[in-house]
N, C-alpha and C positions, 0 to 999 in steps of 0.2 A: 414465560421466560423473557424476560429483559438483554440488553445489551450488556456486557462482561467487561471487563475491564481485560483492557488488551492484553498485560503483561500475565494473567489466569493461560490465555490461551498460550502461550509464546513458553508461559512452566512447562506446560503437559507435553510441547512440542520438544523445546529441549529434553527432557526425560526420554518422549517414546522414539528422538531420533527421527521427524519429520518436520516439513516448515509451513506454517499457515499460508494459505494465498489471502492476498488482498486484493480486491476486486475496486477499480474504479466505477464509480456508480451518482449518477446525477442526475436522478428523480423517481419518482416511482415504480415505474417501470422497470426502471433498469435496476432499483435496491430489491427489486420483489423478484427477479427475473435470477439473482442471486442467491438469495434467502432460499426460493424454490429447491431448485438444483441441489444445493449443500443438504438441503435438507433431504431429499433424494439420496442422496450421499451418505449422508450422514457423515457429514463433515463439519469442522468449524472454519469460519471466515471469520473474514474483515471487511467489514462495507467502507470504503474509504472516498472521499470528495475534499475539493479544497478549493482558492481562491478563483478560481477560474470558472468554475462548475458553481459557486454560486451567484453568478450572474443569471441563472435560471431560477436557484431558489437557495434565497439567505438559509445562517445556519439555525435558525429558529423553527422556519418551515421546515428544512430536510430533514431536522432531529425529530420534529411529531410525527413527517410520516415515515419515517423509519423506525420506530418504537411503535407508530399501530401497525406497520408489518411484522416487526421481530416475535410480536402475537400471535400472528399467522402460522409461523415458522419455526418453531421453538427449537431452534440450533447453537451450538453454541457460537456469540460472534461481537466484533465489538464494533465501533462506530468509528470510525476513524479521522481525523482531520489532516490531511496528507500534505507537506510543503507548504504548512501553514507561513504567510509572511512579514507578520507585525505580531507583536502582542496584543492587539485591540481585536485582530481575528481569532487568537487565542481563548480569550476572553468571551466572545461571543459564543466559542464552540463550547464552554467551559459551562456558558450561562445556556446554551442548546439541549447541556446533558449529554454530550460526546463522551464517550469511554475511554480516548485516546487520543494526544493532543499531537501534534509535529509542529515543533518552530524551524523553519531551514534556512539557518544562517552560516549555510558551509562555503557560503562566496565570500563570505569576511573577513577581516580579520580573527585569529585564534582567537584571541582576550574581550572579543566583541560578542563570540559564539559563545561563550563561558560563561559572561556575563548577563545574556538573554535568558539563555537556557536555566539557569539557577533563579529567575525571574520564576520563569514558567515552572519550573517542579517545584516553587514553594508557593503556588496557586494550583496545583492540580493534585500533588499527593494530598493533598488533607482530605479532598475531596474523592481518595481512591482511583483518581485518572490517572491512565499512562501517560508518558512522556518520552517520545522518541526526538532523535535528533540526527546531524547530518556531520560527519567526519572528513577530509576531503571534500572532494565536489564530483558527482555524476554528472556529466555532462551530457550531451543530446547527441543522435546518430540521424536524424534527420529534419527536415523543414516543416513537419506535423506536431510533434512530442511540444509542450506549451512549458514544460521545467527545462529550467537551466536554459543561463542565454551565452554560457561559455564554456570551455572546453574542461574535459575531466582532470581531476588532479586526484593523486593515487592516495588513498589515505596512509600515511605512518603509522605505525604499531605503538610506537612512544606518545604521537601525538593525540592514540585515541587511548590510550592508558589513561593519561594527564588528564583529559575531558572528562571523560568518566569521572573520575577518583574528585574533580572539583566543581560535577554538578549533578550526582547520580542521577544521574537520567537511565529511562527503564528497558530502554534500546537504541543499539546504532547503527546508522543507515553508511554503508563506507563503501570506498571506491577501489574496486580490483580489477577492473579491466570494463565493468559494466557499464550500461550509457540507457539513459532515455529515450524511448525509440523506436523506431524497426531497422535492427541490424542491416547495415549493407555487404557486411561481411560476419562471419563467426566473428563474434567476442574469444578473447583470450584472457581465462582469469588468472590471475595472479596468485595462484594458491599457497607456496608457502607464504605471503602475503597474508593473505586470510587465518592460517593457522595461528600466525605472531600476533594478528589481533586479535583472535580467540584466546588466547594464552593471555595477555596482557591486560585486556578487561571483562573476561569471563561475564558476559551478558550477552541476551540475545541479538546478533547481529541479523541486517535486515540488505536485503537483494534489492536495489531501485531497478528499474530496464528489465524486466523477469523476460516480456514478450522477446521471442525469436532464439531462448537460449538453449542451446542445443542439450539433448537428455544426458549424456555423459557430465559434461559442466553441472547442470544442476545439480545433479546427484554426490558429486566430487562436494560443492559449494554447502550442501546441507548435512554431509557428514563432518566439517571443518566447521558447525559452528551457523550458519546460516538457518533462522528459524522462522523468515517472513519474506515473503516473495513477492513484489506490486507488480501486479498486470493490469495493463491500459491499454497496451497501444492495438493488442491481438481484439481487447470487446471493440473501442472504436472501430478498428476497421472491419470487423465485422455486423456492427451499424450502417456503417456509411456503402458501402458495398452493396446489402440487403435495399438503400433506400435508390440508391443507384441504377440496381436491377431492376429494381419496378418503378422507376421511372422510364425507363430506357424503353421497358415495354408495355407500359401505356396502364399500366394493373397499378391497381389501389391508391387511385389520386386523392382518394379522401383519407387527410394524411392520420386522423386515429387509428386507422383499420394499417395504413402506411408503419406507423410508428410500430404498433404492436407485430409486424413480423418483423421487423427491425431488432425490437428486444427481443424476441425469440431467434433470432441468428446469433446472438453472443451464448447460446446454449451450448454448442460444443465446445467452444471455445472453454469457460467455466469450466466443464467436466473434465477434458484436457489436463485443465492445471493442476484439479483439484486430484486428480489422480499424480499427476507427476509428481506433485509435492510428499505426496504420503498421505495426506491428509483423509485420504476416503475412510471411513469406516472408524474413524477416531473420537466420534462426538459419543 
């Protein structure tokens, strides 16, 4: 089994009433440490990386070796290109074999985002790739989170109708109270918020900032409409914490042996999600 085209998994999700997790993921390791799990689960993902993440490895590398994992792994999932920021990295992920593209140009201007995005879905549907996009702006809740360098702006229900309707694009990533990050306080969503932009562009809407969000919230946000959930900040720091620990006490300098219980502490985390989502038992 191959990679899926995003918007397959995001159908079955809308219908069975649960929302995919998307897992941030930048190298083998950590797309194999995902792919595992799910498959464990029997759940469907999203392996998602983007600008930043391939300063480790271009979108050429991380597509072959995620396609000779998803071998491995036979789940259903798709490859994600997350707050993708030019059209030339589009394009790259387009020429990778990514099954789902993001251009995030929600800091723009409206008529700037319209006109990118309509770029990009008439480069990726013919080729059967997803194309998500960004309504408002998610902004960051702390000095870690690497998206967004300014503060959140709430999406309008009219202004993601209009978006929709003049660049079908295959989902939207919109701002209800959620932020990038690790909360320093509960998030407050905006739910009837949510509801008017479920009502107004009937397509599947996507959660940026998933990590710290309290189980009521979620649960509330995926029955209004919510069918894709990005979690980053809960694997990173359960990375960086694992590499932390054993440095602190003096075990496994020899950083392969380092690295791999590294990837193995975003295990629970994964599992966590993949259950709060609904997603367990769904592949």
């Amino acid at each position: 089994m191959g990679f899926l085209p995003m918007a397959e998994l995001l159908a079955d999700a809308r219908r069975r009433q649960y929302a995919v997790p998307s897992f941030c993921a930048w190298n083998a390791e950590t797309i194999e440490t995902v792919l595992r799990i799910a498959a464990r689960m029997h759940a469907p993902v999203i392996v998602m990386t983007g600008a930043v993440e391939f300063a480790l490895l271009r979108p050429r590398l991380i597509g072959e070796i995620a396609r000779l994992l998803i071998e491995e792994y036979p789940v259903p999932a798709a490859l994600h290109l997350d707050h993708g920021d030019s059209l030339e990295l589009v394009d790259a992920c387009l020429a990778a074999r990514f099954t789902s593209v993001m251009l995030d140009y929600s800091a723009k201007p409206f008529a700037e985002n319209v006109a990118a995005l309509q770029q990009v879905v008439a480069r990726a549907h013919p080729h059967g790739v997803t194309v998500e996009a960004e309504i408002g702006h998610v902004g960051r809740v702390d000095n870690i989170s690497i998206e967004s360098a300014r503060p959140s702006t709430l999406t309008e229900p009219a202004d993601a109708a209009a978006f929709v309707e003049a660049t079908h694009v295959d989902a939207l990533a919109i701002s209800i109270g959620n932020a990038h990050g690790q909360y320093t306080q509960l998030p407050q969503f905006d739910f009837p918020r949510l509801a008017a932009i479920q009502e107004a562009t009937s397509i599947p809407l996507v959660l940026h900032g998933g990590s710290g969000t309290p189980d009521d919230e979620l649960r509330q946000a995926i029955a209004l409409g919510i069918t894709k959930v990005n979690v980053a900040t809960d694997l990173t720091r359960a990375v960086r914490e694992s590499l932390l620990r054993q440095w602190r006490e003096g075990r496994n300098l020899w950083t392969p042996v380092a690295q791999e219980e590294a990837a193995r502490a975003m295990e629970p985390a994964i599992e966590r999600w993949i259950a709060r989502t609904g997603a367990e038992g769904k592949a």
